[in-house]
Phi, psi and omega in degrees: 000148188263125177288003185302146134288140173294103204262189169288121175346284159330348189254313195284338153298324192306298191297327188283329184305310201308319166324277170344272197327305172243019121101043184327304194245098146299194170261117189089021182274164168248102239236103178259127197264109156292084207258107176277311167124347179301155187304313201294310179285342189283334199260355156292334197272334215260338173317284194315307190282343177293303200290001153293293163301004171203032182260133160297002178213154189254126170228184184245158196199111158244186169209160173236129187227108147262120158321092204265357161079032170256132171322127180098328177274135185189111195242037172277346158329329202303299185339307168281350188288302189315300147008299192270289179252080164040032190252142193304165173184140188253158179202101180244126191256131177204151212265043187327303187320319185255337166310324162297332185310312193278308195277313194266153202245288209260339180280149174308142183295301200317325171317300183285335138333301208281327199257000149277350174265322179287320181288339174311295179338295187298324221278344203264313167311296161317312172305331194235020167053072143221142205262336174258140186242134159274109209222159201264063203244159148227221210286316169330279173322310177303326196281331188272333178284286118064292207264322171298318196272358170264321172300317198237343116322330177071023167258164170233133159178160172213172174314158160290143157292310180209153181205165188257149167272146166313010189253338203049035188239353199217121191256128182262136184222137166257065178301354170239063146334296187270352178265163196250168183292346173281331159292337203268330174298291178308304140356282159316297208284343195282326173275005184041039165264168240264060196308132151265140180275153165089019212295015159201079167315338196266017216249345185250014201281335198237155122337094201247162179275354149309325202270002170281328184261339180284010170241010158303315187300302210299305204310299202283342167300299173351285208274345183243124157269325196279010168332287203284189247016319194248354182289273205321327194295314190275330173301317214280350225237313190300348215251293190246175182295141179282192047284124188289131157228125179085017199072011209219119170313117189281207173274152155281144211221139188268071187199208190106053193270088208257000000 
């Protein structure tokens, strides 16, 4: 019996149009899984490995967990989890936390978290010949970031749906662009699957203003239902690179490592 989970249809329409759309996954890719161990990557690792398997096109699929070394956190569970469905799996440990104590000065640890887990990332991805990184962030996230960087930033931009790394060796793909977080949640719990709570505790010792618009959001889903729908819709020119041609905006191009 297979330990993949089956994920629902509906998670699984979401996640393919999004393939489709920005032409995520080719035939022959080696496709590397950011795995946090958080509902969202846990319930992307069991996508991804369903849609290996019944997907017209073939690829290879691994994961990766960097260990960012914080007290309360502790994602060595995966290591037997990976284990059991077969999937290559990488686990690299590193003392993110007290190395930020020594470096950081005026950016935020979460920041800084993040760009030190992407270069592990790129650097582990090279290393084993996968040319694709996968990361779970979804339509919640894009819509909160969105919102942070018009509000508080004067910009309009948000993640990318898919990018080239400034190194140009590595293709970064969001395949849960279109899903909402309550899906990748209802998901986890219904699959049981092995969520570490808490998966960046240190990200929550405070109040941040991601979690001040995610509840900006919630109160106005409330009063809008189709918001995160007309969000993603006003997004999409964001979601991949613009280039100018001729003075004149041009076709889109996939690259950038934002």
């Amino acid at each position: 019996m297979s330990l993949i989970k089956k994920p629902p249809k509906l998670l699984l329409r979401r996640v393919g149009r999004a393939l489709t759309d920005y032409a995520m996954i080719e035939n022959g890719d080696k496709v590397l899984l950011g795995l946090s161990g958080g509902k969202d990557s846990l319930s992307l690792l069991h996508i991804l490995a369903h849609l290996q398997r019944y997907a017209p096109i073939r690829f290879e699929l691994g994961a990766l967990t960097v260990d960012p070394q914080i007290p309360s956190f502790d994602p060595s569970p995966l290591k037997d989890y990976l284990e059991q469905l077969s999937i290559d799996y990488y686990y690299i440990k590193q003392p993110i936390m007290e190395e930020a104590k020594k470096h950081l000065q005026r950016h935020s640890f979460c920041a800084y978290c993040a760009r030190m887990k992407r270069g592990i990332m790129y650097r582990i991805a090279r290393e084993q010949g996968y040319n694709v990184l996968a990361l779970a962030q979804h339509l919640d996230d894009l819509a909160e970031s969105f919102l942070m960087s018009a509000l508080y930033n004067g910009s309009l931009r948000t993640m990318k749906a898919q990018y080239i790394n400034d190194a140009a060796d590595v293709r970064v793909i969001r395949p849960l662009v279109y899903v909402r977080e309550r899906q990748t949640a209802a998901f986890a719990e219904a699959a049981q699957l092995p969520v570490v709570q808490d998966s960046c505790p240190a990200c929550f010792t405070v109040p941040t203003q991601r979690e001040h618009i995610k509840t900006l959001l919630a109160e106005e889903e409330k009063k809008n239902e189709p918001v995160f729908q007309n969000l993603l819709h006003a997004m999409r020119p964001l979601m991949v690179k613009q280039v100018m041609e001729n003075g004149k905006l041009g076709k889109s191009v996939i690259n950038n490592d934002k």
